[in-house]
N, C-alpha and C positions, 0 to 999 in steps of 0.2 A: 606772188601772193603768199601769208603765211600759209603754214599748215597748222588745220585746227585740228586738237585733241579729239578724242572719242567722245569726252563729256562736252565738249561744247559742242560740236556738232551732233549730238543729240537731243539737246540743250536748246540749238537753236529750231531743229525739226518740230521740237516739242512747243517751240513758242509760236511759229506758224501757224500748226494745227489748231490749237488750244483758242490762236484768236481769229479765225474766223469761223464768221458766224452761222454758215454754212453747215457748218462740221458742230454746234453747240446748239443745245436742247434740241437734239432730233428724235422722232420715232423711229424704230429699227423693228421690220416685221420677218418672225426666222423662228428654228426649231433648235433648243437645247441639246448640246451635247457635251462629253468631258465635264459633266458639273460637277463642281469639289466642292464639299461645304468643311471649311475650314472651324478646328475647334475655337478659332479667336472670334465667330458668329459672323465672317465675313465668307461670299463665295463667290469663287473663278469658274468660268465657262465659256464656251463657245455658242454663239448662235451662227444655225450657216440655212441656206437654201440647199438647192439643186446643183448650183456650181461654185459655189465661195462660201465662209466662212471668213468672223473677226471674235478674236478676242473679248472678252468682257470681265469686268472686276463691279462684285456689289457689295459695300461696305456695309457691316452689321447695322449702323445708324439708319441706312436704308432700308436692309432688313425686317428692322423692327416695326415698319410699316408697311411692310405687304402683306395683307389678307386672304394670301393664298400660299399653299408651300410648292418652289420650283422642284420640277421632275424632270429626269431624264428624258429626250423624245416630245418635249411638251412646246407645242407651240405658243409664243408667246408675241407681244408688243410692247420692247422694252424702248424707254426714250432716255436718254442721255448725252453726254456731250465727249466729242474722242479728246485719247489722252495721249500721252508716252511715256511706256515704263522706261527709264531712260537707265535703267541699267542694264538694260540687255538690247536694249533699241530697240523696243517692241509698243506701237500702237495699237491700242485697245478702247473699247468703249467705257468710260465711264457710267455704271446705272443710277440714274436719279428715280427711277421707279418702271414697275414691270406691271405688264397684266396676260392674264390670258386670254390668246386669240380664240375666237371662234365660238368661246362661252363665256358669260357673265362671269365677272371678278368677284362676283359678291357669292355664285351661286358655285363655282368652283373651290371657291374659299368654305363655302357650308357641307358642300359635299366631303371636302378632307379630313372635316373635323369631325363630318358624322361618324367615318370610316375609321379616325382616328380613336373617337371615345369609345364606341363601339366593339373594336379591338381589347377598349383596357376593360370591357365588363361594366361600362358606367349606364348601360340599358335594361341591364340583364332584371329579367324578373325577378331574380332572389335577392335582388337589395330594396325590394317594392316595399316600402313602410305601407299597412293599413290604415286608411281614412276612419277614426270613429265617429260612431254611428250619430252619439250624440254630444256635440262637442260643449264645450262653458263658456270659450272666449276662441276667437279666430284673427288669428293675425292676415291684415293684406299688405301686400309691398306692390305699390303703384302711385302712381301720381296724383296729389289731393285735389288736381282741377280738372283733373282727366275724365272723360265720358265712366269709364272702366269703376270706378268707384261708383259713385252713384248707383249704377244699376245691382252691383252688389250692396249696397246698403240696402238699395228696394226691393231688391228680391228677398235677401236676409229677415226683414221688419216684415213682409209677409207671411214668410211662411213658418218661421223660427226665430223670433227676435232674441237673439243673444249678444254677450260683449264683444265689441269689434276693435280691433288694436291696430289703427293706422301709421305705417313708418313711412311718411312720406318721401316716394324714388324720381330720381330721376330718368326717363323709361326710355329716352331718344336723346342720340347727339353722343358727344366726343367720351365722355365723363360716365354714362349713364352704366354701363357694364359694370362702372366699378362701384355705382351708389346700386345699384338693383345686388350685387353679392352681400353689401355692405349692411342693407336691410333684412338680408335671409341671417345674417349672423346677428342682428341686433333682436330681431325676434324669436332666435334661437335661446336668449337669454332671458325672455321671459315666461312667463307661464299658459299661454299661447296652446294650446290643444292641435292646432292646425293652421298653415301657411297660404293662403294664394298669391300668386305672384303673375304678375300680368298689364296689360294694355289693353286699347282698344286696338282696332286694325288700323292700315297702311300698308303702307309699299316695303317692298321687301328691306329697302336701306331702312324705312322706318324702322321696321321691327329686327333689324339687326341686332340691336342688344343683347337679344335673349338667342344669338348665335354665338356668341361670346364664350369663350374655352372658361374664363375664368368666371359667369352666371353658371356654366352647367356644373364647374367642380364645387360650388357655393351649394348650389341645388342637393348634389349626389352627396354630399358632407354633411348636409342638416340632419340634425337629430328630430326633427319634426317633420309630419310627414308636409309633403308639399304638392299643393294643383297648380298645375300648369294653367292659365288660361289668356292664354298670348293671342291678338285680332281676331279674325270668322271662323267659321268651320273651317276654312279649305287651307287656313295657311301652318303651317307645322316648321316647330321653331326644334334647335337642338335641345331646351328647355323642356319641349313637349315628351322628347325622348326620356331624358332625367329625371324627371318628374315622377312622386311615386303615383301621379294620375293625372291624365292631360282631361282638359275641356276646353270645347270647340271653342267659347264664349266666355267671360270675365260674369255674364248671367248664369250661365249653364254652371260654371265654379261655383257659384251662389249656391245653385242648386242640389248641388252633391253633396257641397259641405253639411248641407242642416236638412233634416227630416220636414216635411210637412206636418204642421200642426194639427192638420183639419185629418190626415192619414193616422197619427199617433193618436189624435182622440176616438178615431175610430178604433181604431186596434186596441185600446187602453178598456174601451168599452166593451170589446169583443171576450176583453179578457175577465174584468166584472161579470160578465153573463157567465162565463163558463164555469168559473172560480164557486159564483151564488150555486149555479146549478151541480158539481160537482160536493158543495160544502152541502147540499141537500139531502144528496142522495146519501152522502157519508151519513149523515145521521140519523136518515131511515134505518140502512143499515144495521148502525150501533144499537137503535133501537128495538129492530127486531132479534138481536141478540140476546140484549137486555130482560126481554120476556120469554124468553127460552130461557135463558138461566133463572129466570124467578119460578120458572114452572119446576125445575130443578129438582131446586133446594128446599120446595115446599113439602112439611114434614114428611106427611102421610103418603106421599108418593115418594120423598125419599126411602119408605120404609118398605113401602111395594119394591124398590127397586132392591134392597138390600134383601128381603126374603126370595127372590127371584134368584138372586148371585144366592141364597143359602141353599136354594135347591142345586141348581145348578152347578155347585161345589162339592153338595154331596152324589149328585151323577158321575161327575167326574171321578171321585174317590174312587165310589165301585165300580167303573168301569178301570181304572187303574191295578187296583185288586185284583180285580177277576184275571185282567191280563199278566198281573205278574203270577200270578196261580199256574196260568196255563203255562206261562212260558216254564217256569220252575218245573212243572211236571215233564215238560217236553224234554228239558234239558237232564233230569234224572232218569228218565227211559233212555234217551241217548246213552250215558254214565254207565248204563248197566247193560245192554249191548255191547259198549266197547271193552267193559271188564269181563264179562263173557266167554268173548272176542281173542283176548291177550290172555286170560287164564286156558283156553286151549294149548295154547301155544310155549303155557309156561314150562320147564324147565321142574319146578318142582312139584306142580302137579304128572309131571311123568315119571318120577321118583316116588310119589305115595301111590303110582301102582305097580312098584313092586320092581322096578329100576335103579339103577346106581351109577354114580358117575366116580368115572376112576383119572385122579389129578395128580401130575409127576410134582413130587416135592421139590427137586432138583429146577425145573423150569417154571414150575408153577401152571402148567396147562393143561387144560386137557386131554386128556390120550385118546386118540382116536383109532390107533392100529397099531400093532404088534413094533412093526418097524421104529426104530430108534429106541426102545428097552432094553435092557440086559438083565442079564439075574442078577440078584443082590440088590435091584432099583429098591426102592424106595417109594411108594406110592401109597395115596391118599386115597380111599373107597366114601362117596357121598351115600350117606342114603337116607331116607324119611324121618329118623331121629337122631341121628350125629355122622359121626365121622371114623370110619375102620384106619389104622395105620397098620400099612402091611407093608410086606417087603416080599418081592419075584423069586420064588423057588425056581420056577419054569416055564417057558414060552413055547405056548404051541399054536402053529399059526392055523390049525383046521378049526373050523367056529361053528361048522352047522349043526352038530350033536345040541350044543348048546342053546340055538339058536330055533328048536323044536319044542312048541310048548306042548309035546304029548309026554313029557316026563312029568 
């Protein structure tokens, strides 16, 4: 027998496998592991049980239609058909499509995208646009033969009839994801005051649409604000989260958008009554003002009043007077007290009785005691009408002869 090369005998394992039919479009049920998700948007992994494991390869063109993102640990049921990488001689499962085991594909896929938007801040209350109160024109994006319209038309014409600017969407099926973004941007472009966007109800594949990554970044991007009002109360769409206001009902959005007429005409009225009765009382008011000041300025009472200020200007005066009198007087007994006071004490009233102050010419001081003179000083005598210049014949330091006024 010859012998066959590496490539053909893996060449030929590969042609075995490949055609039967056994081993092509099978389901494979198993847990993720080693997943690589390759930057060319393709990924390798293993799926294994309890005791084995095989190989798998999912081509991006695959990819791009799974409704869920594969995780590590995640159990899955993927179907596809085995292959061989034939340059390492390695069989693996080709993936023609995956789901998740154990929970709905659809509901798996909605959960990642909540988690996912969610993360980037696409819920958060601080990008909430305000619904106005009272809008002029209301854009809807829904279906024109769908339940969904209609009842917004009837609730609208009853309770607020204003302009309504239908873009007609496609709200279900293959397409509709990308006509429902496609009408949040084309009534972005008009003059539109407010958006609702919505269907009626159905099953959750129905209203898939508005789980669509690319409806919620259409949503969270509009420069107008937008109502969510996707099937009944209970069903909550990624839309509802976006939205800068969910409503239960495509009715219930009717009813948000627009004020009741029959509530504004009350209120409008409430405001009339207040407005008559505040402008009433204003002009009692002014009124009685009015004749106050006429009582005023009428002559003879003005003139009462000005002889009143004459008296009472001239009380003022003399009671002004009077007190500056007093104080003037108080403050001149003071003045002569103090002078009194300091003329005891003066220096030259002890010299006009009969005292004399003796001043060294040399220091210019006063002499107090013998100590520090010499004969021949030089000294100044004060007394009651000029000035002696003498000069020390003699110092003698005994002072009491002198200091005896029985001479």
């Amino acid at each position: 027998m010859p012998a066959y090369t590496v490539t053909e005998l893996n060449n030929f394992i590969r042609n075995i496998l490949t055609t039967d039919p056994n081993l092509n479009n099978i389901w494979l049920q198993g847990e993720i592991s080693n997943l690589t998700k390759h930057s060319s948007g393709h990924y390798y992994f293993t799926i294994k049980d309890e005791k084995s494991q095989i190989s798998c390869v999912s081509f991006r063109s695959v990819n791009r239609t799974l409704r869920f993102e594969p995780e590590k640990n995640m159990k899955v049921l993927v179907f596809g058909s085995i292959d061989v990488y034939t340059i390492r001689g390695q069989y693996q499962l080709r993936v023609l499509d995956m789901r998740p085991d154990g929970i709905g594909e659809l509901y798996k896929a909605y959960e990642q995208l909540k988690e996912k938007l969610e993360k980037e801040g696409l819920f958060s209350p601080i990008h909430k646009q305000s619904i106005p109160k009272f809008p002029k024109k209301i854009g809807v994006a829904t279906s024109p033969t769908g339940a969904a319209i209609h009842d917004i038309l009837n609730v609208i014409g009853r309770r607020y009839p204003v302009d309504i600017l239908l873009s007609p969407t496609i709200v279900q099926g293959e397409r509709s994801a990308e006509s429902i973004a496609r009408s949040i941007e084309l009534l972005n472009r008009t003059d539109v005051d407010v958006i609702i966007v919505g269907r009626g109800g159905g099953s959750l594949e129905d209203l898939w649409s508005f789980n669509e990554e690319a409806v919620a970044r259409a949503i969270f991007n509009s420069k107008k604000p937008i109502v969510s009002a996707v099937g009944h109360e209970t069903d909550f769409t990624i839309s509802d989260f976006t939205a800068d206001l969910r409503a239960p009902t495509p009715s219930a959005a009717a009813e948000l958008v627009v004020p009741d007429k029959s509530e504004v005409k009350r209120h409008l009225k409430n405001l009339s009554q207040r407005m008559e009765s505040e402008i009433g009382h204003l002009i009692y008011e002014k009124k009685r003002h009015l004749e106050y000041l006429k009582e005023k300025i009428e002559p003879e009472h003005f003139m009462d009043i000005l002889r009143q200020d004459y008296q009472h200007l001239d009380e003022l005066t003399a009671k002004l007077t009077s007190s500056i009198e007093r104080i003037v007087e108080k403050k001149t007994s003071e003045l002569r007290l103090q002078a009194s006071r300091l003329n005891s004490v003066s220096p030259l009233n002890t010299i006009s009785r009969g005292y004399s102050i003796a001043v060294s010419t040399e220091s210019g001081k006063v002499i107090k005691e013998v100590c520090g003179i010499k004969k021949e000083d030089e000294i100044d005598v004060i007394v009651s009408d000029g000035i002696l210049e003498c000069g020390v014949k003699n110092i003698k330091a005994d002072r009491k002869k002198y200091l005896s006024f029985e001479r």
